[in-house]
C-alpha positions as CSV (number, residue, x, y, z in Angstrom):
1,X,184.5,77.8,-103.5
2,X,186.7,75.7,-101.2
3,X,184.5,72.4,-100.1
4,X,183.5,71.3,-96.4
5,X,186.7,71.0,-95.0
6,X,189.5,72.7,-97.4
7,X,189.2,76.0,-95.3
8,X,190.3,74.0,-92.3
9,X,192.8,71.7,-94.2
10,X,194.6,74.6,-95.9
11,X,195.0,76.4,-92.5
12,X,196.4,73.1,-90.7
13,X,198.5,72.8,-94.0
14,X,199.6,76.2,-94.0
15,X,199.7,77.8,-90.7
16,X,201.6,75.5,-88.5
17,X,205.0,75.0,-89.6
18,X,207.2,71.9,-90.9
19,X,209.1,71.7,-88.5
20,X,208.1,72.0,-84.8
21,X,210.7,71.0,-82.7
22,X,214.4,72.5,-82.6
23,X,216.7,73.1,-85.2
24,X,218.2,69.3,-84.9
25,X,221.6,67.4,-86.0
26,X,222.7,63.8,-85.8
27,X,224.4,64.7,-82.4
28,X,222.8,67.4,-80.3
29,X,223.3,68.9,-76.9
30,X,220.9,66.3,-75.2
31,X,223.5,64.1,-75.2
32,X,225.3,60.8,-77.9
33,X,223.1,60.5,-80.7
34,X,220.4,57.0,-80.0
35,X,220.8,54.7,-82.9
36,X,218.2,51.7,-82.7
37,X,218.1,49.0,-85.1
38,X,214.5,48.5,-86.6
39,X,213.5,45.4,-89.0
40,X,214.5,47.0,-91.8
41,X,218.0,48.7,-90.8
42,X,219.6,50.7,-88.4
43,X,218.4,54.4,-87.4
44,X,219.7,57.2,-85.9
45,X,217.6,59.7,-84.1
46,X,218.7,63.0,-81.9
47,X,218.9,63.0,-78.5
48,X,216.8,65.9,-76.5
49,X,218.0,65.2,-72.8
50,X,214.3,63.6,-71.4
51,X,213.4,62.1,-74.5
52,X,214.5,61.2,-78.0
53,X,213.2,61.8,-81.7
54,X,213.4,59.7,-84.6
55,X,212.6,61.4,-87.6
56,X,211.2,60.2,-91.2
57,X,211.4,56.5,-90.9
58,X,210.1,55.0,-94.2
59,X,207.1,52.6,-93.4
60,X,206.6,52.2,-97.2
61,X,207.9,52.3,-100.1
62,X,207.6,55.5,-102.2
63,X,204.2,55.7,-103.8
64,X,205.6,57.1,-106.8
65,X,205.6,56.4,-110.8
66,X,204.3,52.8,-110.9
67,X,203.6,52.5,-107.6
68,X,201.0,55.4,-107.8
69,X,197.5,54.5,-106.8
70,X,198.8,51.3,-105.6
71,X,198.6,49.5,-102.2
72,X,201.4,50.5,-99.8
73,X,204.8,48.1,-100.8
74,X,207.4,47.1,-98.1
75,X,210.5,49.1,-97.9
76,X,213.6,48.1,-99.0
77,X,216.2,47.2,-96.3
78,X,219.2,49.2,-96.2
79,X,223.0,49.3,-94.8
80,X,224.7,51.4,-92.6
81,X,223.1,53.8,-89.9
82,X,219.9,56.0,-92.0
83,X,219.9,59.2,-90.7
84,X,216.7,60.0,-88.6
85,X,217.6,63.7,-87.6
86,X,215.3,65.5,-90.1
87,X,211.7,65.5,-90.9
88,X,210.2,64.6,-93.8
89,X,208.3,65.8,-96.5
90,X,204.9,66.2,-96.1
91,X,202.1,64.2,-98.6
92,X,201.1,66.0,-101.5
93,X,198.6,68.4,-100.8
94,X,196.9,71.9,-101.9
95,X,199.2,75.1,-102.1
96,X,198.0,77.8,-100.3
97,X,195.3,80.3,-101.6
98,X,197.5,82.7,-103.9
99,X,200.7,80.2,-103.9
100,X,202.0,78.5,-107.3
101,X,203.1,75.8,-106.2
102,X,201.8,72.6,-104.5
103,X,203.2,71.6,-101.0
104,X,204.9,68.4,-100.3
105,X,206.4,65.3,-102.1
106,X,204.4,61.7,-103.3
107,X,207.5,60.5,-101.8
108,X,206.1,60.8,-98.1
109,X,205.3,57.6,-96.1
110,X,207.4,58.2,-93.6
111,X,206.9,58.6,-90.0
112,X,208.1,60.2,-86.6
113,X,208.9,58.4,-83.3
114,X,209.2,60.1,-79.9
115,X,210.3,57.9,-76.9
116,X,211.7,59.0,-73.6
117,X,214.9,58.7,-72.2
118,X,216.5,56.7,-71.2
119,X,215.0,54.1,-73.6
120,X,214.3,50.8,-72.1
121,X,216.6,47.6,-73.3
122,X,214.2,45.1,-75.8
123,X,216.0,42.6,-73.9
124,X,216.0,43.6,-70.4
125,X,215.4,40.8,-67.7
126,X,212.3,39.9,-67.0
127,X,210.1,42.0,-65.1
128,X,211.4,45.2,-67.3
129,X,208.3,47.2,-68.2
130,X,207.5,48.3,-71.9
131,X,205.9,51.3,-72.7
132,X,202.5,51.9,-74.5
133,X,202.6,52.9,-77.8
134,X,200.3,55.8,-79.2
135,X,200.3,56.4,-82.7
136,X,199.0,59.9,-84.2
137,X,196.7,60.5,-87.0
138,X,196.7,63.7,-88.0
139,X,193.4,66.0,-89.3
140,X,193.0,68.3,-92.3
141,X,189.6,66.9,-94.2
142,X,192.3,64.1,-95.9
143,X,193.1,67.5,-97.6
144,X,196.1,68.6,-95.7
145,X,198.5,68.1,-92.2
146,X,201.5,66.5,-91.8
147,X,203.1,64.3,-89.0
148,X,206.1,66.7,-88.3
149,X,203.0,69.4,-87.1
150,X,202.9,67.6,-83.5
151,X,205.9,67.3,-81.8
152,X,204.8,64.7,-79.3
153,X,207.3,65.4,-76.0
154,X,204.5,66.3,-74.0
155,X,203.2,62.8,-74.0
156,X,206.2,60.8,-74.1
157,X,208.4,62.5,-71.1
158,X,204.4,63.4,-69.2
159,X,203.1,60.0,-70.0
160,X,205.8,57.6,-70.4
161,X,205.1,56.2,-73.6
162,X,206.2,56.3,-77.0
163,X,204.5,58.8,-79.6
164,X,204.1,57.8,-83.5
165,X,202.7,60.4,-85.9
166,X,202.2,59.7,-88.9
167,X,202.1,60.7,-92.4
168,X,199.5,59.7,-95.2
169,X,198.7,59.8,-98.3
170,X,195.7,62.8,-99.3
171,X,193.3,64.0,-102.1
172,X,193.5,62.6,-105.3
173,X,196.7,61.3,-104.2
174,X,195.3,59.1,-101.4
175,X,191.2,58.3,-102.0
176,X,191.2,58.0,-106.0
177,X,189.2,55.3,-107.9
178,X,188.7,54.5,-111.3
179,X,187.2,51.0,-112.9
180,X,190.7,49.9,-114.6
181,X,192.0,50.7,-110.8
182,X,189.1,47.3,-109.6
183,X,187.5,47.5,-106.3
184,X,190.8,49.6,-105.1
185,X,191.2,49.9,-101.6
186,X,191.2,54.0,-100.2
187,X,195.2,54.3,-100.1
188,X,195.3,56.9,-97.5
189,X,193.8,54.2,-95.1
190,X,195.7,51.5,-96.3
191,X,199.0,53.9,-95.5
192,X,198.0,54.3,-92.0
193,X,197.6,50.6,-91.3
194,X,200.9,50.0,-93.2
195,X,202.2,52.3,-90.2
196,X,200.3,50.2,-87.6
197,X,201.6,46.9,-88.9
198,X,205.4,48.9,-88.8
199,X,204.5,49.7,-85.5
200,X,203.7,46.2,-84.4
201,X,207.2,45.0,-85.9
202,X,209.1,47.4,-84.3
203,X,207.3,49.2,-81.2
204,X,209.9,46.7,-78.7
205,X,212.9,47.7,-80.5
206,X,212.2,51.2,-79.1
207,X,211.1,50.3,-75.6
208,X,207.3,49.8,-76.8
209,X,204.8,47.1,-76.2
210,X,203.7,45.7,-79.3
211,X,200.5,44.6,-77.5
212,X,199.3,48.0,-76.0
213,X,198.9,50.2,-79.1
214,X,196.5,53.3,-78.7
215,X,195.5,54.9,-82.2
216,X,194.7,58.3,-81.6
217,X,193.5,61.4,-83.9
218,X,191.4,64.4,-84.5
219,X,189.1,65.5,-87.1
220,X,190.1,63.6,-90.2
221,X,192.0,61.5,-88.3
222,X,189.2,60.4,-86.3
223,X,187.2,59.6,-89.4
224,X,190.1,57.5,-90.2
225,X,190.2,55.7,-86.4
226,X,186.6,54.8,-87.3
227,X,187.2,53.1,-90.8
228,X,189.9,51.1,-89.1
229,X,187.6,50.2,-86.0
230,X,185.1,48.5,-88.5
231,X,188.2,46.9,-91.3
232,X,188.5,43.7,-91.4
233,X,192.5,43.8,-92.3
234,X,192.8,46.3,-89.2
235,X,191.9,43.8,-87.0
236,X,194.8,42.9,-84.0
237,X,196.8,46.5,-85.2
238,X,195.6,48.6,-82.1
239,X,194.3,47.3,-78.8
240,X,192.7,50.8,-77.6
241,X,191.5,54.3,-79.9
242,X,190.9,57.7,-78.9
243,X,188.5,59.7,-81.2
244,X,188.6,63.4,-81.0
245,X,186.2,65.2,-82.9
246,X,185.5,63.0,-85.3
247,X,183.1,59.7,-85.4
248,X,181.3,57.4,-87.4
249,X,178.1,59.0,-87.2
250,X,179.4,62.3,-88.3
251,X,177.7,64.2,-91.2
252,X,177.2,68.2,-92.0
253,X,173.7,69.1,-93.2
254,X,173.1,71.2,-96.6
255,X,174.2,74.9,-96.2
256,X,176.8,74.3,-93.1
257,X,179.3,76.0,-94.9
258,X,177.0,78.9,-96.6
259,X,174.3,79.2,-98.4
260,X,173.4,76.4,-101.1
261,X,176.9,74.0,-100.3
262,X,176.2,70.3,-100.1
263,X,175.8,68.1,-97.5
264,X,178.4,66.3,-96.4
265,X,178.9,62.5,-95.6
266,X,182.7,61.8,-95.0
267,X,182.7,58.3,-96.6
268,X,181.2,58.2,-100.3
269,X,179.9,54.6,-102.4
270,X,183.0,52.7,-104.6
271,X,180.9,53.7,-107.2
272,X,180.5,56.9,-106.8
273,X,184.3,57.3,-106.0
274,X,185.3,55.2,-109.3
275,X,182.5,57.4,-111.5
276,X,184.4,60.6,-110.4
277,X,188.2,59.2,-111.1
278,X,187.1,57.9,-114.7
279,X,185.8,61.7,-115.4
280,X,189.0,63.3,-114.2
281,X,190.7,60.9,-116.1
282,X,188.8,61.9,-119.0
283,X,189.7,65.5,-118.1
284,X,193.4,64.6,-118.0
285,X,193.3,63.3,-121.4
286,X,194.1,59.4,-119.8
287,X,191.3,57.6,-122.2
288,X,193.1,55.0,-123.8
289,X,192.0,52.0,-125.6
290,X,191.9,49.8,-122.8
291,X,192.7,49.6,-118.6
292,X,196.8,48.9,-118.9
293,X,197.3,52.2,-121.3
294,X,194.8,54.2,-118.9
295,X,196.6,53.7,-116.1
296,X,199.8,54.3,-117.9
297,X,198.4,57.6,-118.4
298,X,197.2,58.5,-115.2
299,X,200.7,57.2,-113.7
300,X,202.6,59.1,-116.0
301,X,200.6,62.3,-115.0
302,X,202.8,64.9,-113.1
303,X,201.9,66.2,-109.7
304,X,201.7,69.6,-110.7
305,X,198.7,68.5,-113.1
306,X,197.1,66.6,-110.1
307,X,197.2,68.7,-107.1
308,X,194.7,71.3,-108.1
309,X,192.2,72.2,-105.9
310,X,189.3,70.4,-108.0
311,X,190.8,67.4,-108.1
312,X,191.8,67.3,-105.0
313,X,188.6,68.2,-103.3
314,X,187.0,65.8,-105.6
315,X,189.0,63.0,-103.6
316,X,189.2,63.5,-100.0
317,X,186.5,61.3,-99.1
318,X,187.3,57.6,-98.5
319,X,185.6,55.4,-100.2
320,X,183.6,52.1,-99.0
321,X,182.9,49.0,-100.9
322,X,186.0,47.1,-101.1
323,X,188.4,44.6,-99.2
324,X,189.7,47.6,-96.6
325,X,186.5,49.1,-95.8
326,X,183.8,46.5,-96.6
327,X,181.2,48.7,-95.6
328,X,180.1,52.5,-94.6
329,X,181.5,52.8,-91.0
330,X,178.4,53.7,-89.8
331,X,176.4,51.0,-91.1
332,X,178.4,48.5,-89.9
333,X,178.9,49.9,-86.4
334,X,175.2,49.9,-86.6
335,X,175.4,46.0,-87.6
336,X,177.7,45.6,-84.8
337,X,181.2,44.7,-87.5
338,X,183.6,46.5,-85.3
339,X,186.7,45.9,-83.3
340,X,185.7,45.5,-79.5
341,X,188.2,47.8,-78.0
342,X,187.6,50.4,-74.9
343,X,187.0,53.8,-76.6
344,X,187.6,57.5,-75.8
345,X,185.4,59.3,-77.8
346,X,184.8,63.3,-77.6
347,X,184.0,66.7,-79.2
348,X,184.4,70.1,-78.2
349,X,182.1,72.3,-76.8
350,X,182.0,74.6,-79.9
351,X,183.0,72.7,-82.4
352,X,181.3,74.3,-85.6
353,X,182.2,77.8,-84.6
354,X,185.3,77.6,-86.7
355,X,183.8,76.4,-89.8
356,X,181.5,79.3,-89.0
357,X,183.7,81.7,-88.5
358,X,186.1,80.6,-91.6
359,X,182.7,81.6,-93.7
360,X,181.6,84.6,-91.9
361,X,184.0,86.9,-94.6
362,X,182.0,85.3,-98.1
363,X,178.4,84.7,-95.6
364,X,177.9,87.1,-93.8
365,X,175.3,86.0,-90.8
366,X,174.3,89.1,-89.3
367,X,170.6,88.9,-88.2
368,X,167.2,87.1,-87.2
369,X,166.2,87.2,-90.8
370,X,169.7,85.7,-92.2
371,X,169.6,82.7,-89.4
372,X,166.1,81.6,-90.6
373,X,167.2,81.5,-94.2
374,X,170.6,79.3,-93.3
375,X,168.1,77.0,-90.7
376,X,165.3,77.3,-94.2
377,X,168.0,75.6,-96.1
378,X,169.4,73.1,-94.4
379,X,166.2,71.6,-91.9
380,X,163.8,72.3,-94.9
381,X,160.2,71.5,-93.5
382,X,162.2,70.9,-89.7
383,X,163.7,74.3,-89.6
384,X,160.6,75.6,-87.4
385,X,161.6,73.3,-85.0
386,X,165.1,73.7,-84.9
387,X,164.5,77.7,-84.3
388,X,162.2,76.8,-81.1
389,X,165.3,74.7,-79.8
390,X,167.8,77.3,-80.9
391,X,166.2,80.7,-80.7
392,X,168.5,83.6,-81.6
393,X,167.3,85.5,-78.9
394,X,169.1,82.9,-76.7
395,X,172.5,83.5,-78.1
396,X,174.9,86.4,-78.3
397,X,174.3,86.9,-82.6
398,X,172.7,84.7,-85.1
399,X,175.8,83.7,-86.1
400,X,176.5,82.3,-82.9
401,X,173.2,80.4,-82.5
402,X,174.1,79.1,-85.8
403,X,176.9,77.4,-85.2
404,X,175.7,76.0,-81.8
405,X,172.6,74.4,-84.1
406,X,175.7,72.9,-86.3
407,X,177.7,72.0,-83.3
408,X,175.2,69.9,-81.4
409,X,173.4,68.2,-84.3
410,X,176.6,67.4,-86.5
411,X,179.3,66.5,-84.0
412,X,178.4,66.1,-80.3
413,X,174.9,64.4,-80.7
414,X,176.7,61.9,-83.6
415,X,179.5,61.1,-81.2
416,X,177.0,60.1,-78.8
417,X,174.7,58.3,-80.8
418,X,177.7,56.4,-82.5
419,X,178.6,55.0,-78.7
420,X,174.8,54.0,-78.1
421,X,175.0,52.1,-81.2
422,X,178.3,50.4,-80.0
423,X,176.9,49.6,-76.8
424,X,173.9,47.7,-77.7
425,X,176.2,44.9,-79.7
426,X,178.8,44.8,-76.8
427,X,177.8,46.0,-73.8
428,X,180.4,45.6,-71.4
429,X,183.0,47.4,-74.1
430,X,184.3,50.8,-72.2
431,X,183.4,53.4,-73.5
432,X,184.4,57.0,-72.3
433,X,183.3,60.2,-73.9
434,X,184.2,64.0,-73.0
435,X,184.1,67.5,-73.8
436,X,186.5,70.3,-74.6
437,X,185.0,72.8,-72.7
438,X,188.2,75.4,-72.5
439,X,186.0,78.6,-72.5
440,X,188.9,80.9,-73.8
441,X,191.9,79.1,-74.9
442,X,194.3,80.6,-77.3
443,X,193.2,81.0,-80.8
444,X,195.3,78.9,-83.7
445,X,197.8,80.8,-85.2
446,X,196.6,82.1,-88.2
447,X,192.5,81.9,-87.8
448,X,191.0,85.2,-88.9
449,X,189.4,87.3,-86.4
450,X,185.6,87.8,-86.4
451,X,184.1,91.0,-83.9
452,X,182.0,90.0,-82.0
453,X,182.4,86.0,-82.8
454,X,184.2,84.2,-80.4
455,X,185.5,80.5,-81.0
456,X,185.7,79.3,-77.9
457,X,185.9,76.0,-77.7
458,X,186.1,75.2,-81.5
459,X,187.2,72.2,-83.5
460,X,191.0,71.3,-83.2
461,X,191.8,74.1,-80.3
462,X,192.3,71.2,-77.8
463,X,195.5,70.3,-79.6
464,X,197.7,72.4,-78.6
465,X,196.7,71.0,-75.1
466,X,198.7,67.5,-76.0
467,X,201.4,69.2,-78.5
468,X,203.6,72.1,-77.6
469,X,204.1,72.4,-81.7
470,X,201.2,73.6,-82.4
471,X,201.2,77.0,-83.0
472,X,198.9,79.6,-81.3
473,X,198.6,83.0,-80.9
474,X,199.5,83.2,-77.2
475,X,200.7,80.8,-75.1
476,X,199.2,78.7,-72.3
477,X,198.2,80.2,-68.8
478,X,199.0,78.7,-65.8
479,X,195.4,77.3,-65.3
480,X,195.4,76.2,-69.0
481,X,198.8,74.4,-68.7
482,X,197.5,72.5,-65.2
483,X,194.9,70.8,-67.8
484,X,197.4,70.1,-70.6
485,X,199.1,68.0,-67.9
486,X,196.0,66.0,-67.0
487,X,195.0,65.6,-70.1
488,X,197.8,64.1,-71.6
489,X,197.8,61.9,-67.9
490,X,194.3,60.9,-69.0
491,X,195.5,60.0,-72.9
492,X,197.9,57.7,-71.9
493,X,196.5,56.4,-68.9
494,X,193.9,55.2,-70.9
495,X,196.8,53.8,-73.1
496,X,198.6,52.3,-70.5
497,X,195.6,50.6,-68.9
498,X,192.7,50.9,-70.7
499,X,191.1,53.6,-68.5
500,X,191.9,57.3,-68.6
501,X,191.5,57.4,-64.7
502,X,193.9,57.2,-62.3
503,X,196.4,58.5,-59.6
504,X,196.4,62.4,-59.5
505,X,193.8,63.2,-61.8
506,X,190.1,63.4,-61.2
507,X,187.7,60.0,-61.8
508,X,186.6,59.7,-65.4
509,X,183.3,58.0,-65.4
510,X,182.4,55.4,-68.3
511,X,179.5,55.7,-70.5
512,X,177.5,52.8,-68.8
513,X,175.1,51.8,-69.9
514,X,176.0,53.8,-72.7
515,X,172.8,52.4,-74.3
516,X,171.2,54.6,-71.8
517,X,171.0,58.5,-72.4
518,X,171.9,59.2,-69.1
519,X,175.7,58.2,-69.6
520,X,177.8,61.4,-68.2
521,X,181.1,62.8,-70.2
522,X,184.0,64.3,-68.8
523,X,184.3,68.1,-68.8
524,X,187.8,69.1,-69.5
525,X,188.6,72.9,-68.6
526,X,191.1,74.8,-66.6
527,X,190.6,76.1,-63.0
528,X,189.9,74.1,-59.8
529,X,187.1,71.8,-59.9
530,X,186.1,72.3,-64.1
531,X,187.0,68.6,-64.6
532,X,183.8,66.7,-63.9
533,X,181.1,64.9,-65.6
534,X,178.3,66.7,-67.4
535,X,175.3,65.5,-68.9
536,X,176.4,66.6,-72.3
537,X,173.0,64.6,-74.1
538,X,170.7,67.0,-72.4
539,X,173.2,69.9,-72.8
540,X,173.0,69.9,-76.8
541,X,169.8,68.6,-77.6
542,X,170.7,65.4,-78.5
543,X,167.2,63.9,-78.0
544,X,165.5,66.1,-80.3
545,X,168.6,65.9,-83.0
546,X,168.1,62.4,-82.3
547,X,164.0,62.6,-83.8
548,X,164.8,63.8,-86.9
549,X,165.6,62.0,-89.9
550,X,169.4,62.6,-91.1
């Protein structure tokens, strides 16, 4: 059975497709092809008329052969103009269910800029304005996604700013450990603050401001934001971070999945990490006589033989313990060891109904009876209690009162908790939080439909809200494109200034005291007068998730 996450990874990896923008070539209709020198060669990218793409910049070298499970290397300068036209590969990650083959290249740390036109000079007179930077980490349970899956116009041309997305390293690929590996840093995490540090060298060159980098991501990428809000070597790379749907509290309990699957943590011991990579080495026949000819081994592995789905399930959880990530994330946001910079941190309002849903098929959850078994296994003794905060009879099925009881207690309630915890070691830090609260907006492309089981506002269906390239099965109404616009004025407003409030759209209030419970979030849905604070603590239960031990 697929773990936690795969279900979710496989449809990012699988349903949205490689390429999102237009069929592209080194000179396009937009107008003369932009070439812009970075610190390690010249680049050209395609020009769209209001903005302009550069595509599959190296930020590192190749992590292949000998550089496998190894720190991200510099690249190699090179001469000439390098083409920056066409995307490029994705990171290694599963093939679909039923394909034979695996998807992407090792060859992948690459990554995408989108800027607008025209592009400000880096040495324009005094007084010329520089753009914020936002830089993109994608989802997919470290399993799956790809940079080239959001097309990032939307921000750039709305929002003035220049968009980075960014590819990573995944699975076994990007989190495997083993002792003759020492204390090795997670790699996928070390990729994406080789990308910051890229960014920092060459954000002016493209009309960016070095000093007014936003990291932004969802799900996974989130996860990721909060590793690099409490790493030492990721201090000075980003000045703000959004969080979508992802935070350093997070954790699933026993059974969220179905019946029986584990509970989930998203960041796992060194040691547990390493214990797992000397087995699958084992497995792969790598047990030589000493470190040097293990490694050997391992290196000289092909892909094919790596990208399975057992091995890379096995390593899709970043491990903590070592130089990058010192600690777990949440203990040392609990310690206060985190970067002080203003936060947007938020969920949607149904976030665990597409887990749910991706299981209904092998678990079925059809009544009173099946509800009290999936509460029996996961709350244990608690479950009694959860059931008189979540009765069935208060929701359309069981199914659906099952995934509210995973929504609030694994997602919204975490995210909250995880800014009370920031707040009480640096109180004056902003800190905004909201909630997704779209009611109908279009379903992924892809996502099986369940009778009588809608998502609503489930995880990941706000994207499509900042990136036109993501794929849906209708488009956008009217109503719904009105809060696409705000929101991406809110994303890099908050960018630009720190805030996400400001001319046009409506006050954004800050969690303050966010130590407080009474801290509101911003309700984002379409119509007149949806945006607005909400009391979203009260609205999922938080205080009672909040009493029981996790």
């Amino acid at each position: 059975m697929l773990s936690l996450f795969s279900a979710v990874a496989v449809l990012v990896a699988t349903a949205v497709p490689a390429a999102g923008r237009e069929s592209v070539s080194p000179r396009s209709p937009g107008g003369e092809a932009p070439v812009v020198r970075t610190d390690h060669g010249l680049v050209r990218g395609v020009a769209h008329g209001s903005y302009n793409t550069y595509d599959g910049i190296p930020y590192a070298a190749p992590p292949t052969g000998s550089r496998r499970w190894r720190p991200p290397a510099p690249v190699a300068p090179w001469r000439g103009v390098r083409d920056a036209t066409a995307q490029p590969q994705r990171c290694v990650q599963m093939p679909a269910p039923g394909a034979a083959t695996v998807v992407g290249s090792e060859d992948c740390l690459y990554l995408n800029v989108t800027t607008p036109t025209p592009t400000p000079r880096p040495a324009a007179p005094q007084g010329g304005r520089k753009r914020p930077v936002l830089v993109w980490l994608h989802g997919g349970a470290f399993l799956g996604g790809s940079a080239n899956d959001f097309s990032a116009e939307h921000l750039a041309v709305r929002g003035d700013a220049v968009v980075v997305t960014v590819n990573y390293r995944l699975g076994v690929f990007g989190y495997f450990a083993h002792p003759a590996l020492g204390s090795a840093e997670p790699f996928g995490l070390a990729d994406q603050q080789a990308a910051l540090r890229w960014v920092r060298a060459n954000a002016e060159r493209f009309g960016g401001d070095p000093q007014s980098v936003t990291l932004f991501g969802e799900s996974a990428g989130a996860l990721g934001i909060c590793a690099h809000l409490t790493s030492p070597a990721a201090a000075g790379l980003f000045q703000r971070a959004v969080l979508q749907s992802g935070s350093c509290f997070m954790s699933f309990p026993r059974g969220a999945l179905g019946p029986a699957t584990p509970a989930y943590e998203p960041f796992a011991p060194q040691y547990e990490v390493e214990a797992k990579g000397a087995e699958a080495a084992r497995q792969l026949g790598c047990t030589g006589r000493d470190s040097a000819e293990v490694l050997v081994c391992l290196r000289g592995t092909s892909t094919d033989r790596l990208a399975t789905p057992g091995l890379m399930q096995s390593f899709n959880r970043p491990a903590y313990g070592n130089a990058l990530l010192p600690m777990a994330p949440r203990e040392a946001l609990k310690a206060g060891r985190f970067h002080r910079v203003p936060l947007i941190q938020g969920t949607t309002h149904d976030e665990m109904r597409l887990f749910v849903g991706l299981s209904l098929a092998a678990f079925p959850l059809r009544t009173e009876e099946d509800y009290r078994a999936r509460l029996a296994d996961a709350f244990g003794s608690a479950a009694p209690a959860v059931e008189a905060q979540y009765p069935a009879a208060d929701h359309p099925t069981p199914a659906l009162a099952w995934a509210a009881v995973l929504t609030d207690r694994s997602l919204t309630c975490t995210t909250l908790a995880a800014g009370r915890a920031m707040a009480a070691h640096a109180p004056d830090l902003p800190v905004y939080g909201y909630e997704f609260s779209d009611p109908a907006p279009p379903t992924p492309a892809g996502l099986p439909a369940e009778p009588g089981f809608p998502y609503g506002a489930a995880h990941g269906f706000e994207l499509p809200y900042l990136f036109s390239s993501v794929p849906t099965e209708r488009p956008l109404t009217e109503a719904q494109r009105a809060l696409s616009g705000r929101m991406a004025d809110y994303w890099t407003n908050f960018a630009r200034t720190g805030s996400p409030s400001g001319p046009g759209v409506p006050a954004w209030p800050v969690l303050r005291p966010a130590s407080s419970r009474s801290g509101p979030v911003q309700s984002l849905a379409p119509g007149p007068g949806a945006i607005h604070p909400v009391d979203a603590d009260s609205a999922h239960h938080c205080r009672f998730w909040d009493s029981l031990p996790r």
